[in-house]
C-alpha positions as a LaTeX table, in Angstrom:
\begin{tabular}{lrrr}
\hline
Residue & $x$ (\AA) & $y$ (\AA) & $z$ (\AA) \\
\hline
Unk1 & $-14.17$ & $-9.49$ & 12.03 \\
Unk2 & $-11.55$ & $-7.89$ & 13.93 \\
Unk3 & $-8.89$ & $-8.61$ & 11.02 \\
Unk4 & $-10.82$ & $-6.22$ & 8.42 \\
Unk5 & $-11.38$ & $-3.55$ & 10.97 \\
Unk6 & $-7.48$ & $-3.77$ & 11.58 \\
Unk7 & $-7.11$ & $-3.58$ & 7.58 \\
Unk8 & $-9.39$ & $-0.44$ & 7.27 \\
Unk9 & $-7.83$ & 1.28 & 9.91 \\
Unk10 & $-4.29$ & 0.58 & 8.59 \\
Unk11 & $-5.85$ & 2.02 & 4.90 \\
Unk12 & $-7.16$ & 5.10 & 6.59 \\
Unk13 & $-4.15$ & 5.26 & 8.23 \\
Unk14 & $-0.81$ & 3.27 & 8.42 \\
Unk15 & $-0.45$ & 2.24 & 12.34 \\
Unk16 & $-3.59$ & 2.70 & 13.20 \\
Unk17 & $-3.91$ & $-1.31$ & 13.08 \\
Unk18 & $-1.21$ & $-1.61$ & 15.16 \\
Unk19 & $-2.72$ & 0.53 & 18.19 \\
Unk20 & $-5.83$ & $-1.74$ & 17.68 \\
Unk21 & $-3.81$ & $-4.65$ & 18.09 \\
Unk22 & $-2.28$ & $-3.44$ & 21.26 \\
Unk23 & 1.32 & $-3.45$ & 19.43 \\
Unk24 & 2.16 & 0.49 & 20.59 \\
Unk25 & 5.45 & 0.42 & 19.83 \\
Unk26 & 5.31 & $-1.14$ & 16.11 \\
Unk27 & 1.73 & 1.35 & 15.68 \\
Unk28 & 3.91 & 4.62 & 17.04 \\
Unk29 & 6.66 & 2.87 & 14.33 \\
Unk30 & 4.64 & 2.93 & 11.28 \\
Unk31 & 2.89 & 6.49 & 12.01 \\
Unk32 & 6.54 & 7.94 & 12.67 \\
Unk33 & 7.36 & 6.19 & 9.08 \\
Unk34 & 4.45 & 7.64 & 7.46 \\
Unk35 & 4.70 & 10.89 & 8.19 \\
Unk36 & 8.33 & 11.07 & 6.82 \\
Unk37 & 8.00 & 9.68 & 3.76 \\
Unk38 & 4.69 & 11.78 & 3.51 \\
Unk39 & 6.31 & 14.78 & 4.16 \\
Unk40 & 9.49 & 14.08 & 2.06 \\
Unk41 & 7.64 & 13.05 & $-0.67$ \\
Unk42 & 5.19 & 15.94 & $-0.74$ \\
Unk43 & 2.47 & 13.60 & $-0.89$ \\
Unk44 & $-0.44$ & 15.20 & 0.66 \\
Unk45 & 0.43 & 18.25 & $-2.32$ \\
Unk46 & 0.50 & 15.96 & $-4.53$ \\
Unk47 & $-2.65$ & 14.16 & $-3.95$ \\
Unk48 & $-4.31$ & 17.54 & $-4.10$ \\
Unk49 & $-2.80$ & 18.57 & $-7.35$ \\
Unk50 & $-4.38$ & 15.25 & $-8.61$ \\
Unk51 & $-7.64$ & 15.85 & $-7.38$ \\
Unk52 & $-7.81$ & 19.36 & $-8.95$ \\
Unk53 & $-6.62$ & 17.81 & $-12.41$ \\
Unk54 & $-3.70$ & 19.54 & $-12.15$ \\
Unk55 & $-1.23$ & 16.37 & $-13.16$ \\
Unk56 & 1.71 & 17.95 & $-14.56$ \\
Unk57 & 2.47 & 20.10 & $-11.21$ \\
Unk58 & 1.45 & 16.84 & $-9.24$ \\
Unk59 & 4.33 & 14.99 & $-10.97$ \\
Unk60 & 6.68 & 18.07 & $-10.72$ \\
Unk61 & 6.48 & 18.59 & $-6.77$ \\
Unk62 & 6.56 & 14.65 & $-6.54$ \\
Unk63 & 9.83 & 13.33 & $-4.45$ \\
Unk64 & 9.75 & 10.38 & $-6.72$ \\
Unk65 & 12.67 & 8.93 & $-4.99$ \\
Unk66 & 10.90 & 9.18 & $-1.64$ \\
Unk67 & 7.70 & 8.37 & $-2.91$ \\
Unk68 & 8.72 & 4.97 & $-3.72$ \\
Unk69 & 9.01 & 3.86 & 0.08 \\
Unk70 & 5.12 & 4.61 & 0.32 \\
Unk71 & 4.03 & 1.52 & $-1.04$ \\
Unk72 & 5.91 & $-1.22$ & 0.89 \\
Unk73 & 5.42 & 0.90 & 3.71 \\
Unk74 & 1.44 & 1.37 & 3.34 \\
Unk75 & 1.48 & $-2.47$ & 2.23 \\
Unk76 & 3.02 & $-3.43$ & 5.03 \\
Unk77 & 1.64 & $-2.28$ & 7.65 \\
Unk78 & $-2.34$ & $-3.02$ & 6.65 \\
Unk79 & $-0.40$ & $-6.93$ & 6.10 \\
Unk80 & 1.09 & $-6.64$ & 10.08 \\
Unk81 & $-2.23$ & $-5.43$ & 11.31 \\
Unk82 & $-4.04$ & $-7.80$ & 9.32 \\
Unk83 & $-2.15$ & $-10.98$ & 10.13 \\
Unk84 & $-1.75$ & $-9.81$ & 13.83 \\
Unk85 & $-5.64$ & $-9.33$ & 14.13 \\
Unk86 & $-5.80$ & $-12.53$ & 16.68 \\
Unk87 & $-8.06$ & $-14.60$ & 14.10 \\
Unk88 & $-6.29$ & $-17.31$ & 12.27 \\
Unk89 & $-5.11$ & $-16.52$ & 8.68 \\
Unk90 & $-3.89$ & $-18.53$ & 5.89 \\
Unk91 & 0.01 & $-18.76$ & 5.94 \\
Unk92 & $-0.15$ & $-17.28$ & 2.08 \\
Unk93 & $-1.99$ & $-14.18$ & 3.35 \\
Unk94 & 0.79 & $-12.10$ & 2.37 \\
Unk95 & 0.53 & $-12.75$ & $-0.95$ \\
Unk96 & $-1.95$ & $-10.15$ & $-2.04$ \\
Unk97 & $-0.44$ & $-7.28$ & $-0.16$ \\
Unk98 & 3.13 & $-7.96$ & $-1.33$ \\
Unk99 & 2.13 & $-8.16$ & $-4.97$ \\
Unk100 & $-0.26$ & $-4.84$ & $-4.44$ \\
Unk101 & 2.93 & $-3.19$ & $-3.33$ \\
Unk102 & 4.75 & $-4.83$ & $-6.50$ \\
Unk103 & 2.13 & $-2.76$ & $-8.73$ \\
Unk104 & 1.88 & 0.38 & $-6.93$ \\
Unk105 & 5.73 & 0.80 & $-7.42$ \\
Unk106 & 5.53 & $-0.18$ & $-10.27$ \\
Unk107 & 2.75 & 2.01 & $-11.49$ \\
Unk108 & 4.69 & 5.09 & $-9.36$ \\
Unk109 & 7.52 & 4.64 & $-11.47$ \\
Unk110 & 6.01 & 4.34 & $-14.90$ \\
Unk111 & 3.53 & 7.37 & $-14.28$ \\
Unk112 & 6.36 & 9.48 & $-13.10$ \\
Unk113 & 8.12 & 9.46 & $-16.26$ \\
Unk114 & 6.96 & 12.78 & $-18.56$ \\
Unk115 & 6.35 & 10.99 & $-21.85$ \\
Unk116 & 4.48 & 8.26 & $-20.57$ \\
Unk117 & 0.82 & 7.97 & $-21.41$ \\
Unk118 & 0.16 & 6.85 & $-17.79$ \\
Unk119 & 1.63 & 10.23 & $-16.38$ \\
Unk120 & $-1.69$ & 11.84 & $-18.02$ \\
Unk121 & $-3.28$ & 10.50 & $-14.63$ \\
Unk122 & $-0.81$ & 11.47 & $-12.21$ \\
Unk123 & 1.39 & 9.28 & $-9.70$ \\
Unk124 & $-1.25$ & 9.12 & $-7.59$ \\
Unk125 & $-4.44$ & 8.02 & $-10.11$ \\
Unk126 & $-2.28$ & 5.42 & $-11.96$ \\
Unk127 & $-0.26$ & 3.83 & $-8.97$ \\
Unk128 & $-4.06$ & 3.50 & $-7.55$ \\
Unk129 & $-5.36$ & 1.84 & $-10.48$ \\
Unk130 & $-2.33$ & $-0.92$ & $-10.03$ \\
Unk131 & $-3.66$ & $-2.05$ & $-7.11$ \\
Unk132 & $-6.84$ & $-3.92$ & $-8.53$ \\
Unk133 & $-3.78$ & $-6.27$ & $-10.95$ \\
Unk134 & $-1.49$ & $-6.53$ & $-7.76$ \\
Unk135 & $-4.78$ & $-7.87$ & $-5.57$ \\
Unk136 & $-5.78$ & $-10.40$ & $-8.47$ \\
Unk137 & $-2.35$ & $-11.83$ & $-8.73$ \\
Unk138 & $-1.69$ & $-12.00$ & $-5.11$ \\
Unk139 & $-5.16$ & $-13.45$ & $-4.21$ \\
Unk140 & $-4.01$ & $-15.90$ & $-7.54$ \\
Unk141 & $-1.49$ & $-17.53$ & $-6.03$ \\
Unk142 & $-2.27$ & $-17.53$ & $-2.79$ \\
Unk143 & $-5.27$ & $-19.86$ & $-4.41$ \\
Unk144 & $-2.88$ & $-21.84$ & $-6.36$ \\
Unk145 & $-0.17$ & $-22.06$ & $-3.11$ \\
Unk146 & $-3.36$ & $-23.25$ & $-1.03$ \\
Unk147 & $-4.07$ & $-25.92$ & $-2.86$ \\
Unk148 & $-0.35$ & $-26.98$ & $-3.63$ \\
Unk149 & 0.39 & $-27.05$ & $-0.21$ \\
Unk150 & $-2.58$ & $-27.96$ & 1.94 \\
Unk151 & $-2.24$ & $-24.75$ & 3.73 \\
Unk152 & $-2.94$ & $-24.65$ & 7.26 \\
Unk153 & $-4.38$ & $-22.01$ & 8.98 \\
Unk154 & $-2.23$ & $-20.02$ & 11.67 \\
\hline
\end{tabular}
């Protein structure tokens, strides 16, 4: 199963699937873009503040308008290592990785806002949480565009 190694390396790490794959140059890429946003963001701070319960100073150091790149980015790249794995995948693959980035965004956005109930958890708890709708939707239609279309495997 070299595709869900790919995908758990690209989780631990965004590029890291890409160096498995042998794609340097894309891997080097996504690590460069990572550590960018990460840094611009504050994100490693903030994950901390949410792990020590501390969500109001989590959402105040938050670059929000950095932050937002992280998903699509993150998305992304475990989608490009996963497709580019060398085992054939469904051409609708994408599906449950785009809409996970949908949510996450989504959920960054609403939890960064001070009055909302979902900043209680942070913009790193909530934005989390959207995955699990984001997967369900995605894997969804990627059911429904299966059987629509007669997908063929690439």
């Amino acid at each position: 199963m070299k595709r869900m190694e790919r995908l758990l390396w690209s989780i631990a790490f965004p590029g890291f699937g890409q160096l498995l794959n042998r794609q340097f140059l894309k891997g080097i890429l996504f690590i460069f873009l990572e550590l960018i946003v990460n840094y611009k963001a504050n994100f490693n701070q903030i994950i901390a503040y949410s792990f020590q319960g501390d969500y109001d100073r989590a959402l105040a150091e938050a670059h929000i308008n950095w932050l937002l790149f992280y998903p699509c980015l993150y998305f992304f790249s475990m989608w490009d290592a996963y497709k580019n794995a060398g085992e054939p995948v469904s051409r609708f693959t994408y599906l449950p990785f785009v809409f996970s980035a949908y949510f996450v965004t989504w959920g960054l956005m609403v939890s960064s806002k001070p009055l909302s109930p979902w900043s209680q958890i942070g913009p790193v708890f909530f934005p989390m949480l959207c995955v699990i709708p984001g997967v369900l939707i995605g894997l969804i239609l990627k059911w429904i565009c299966e059987k629509i279309w007669k997908n063929p495997v690439h």
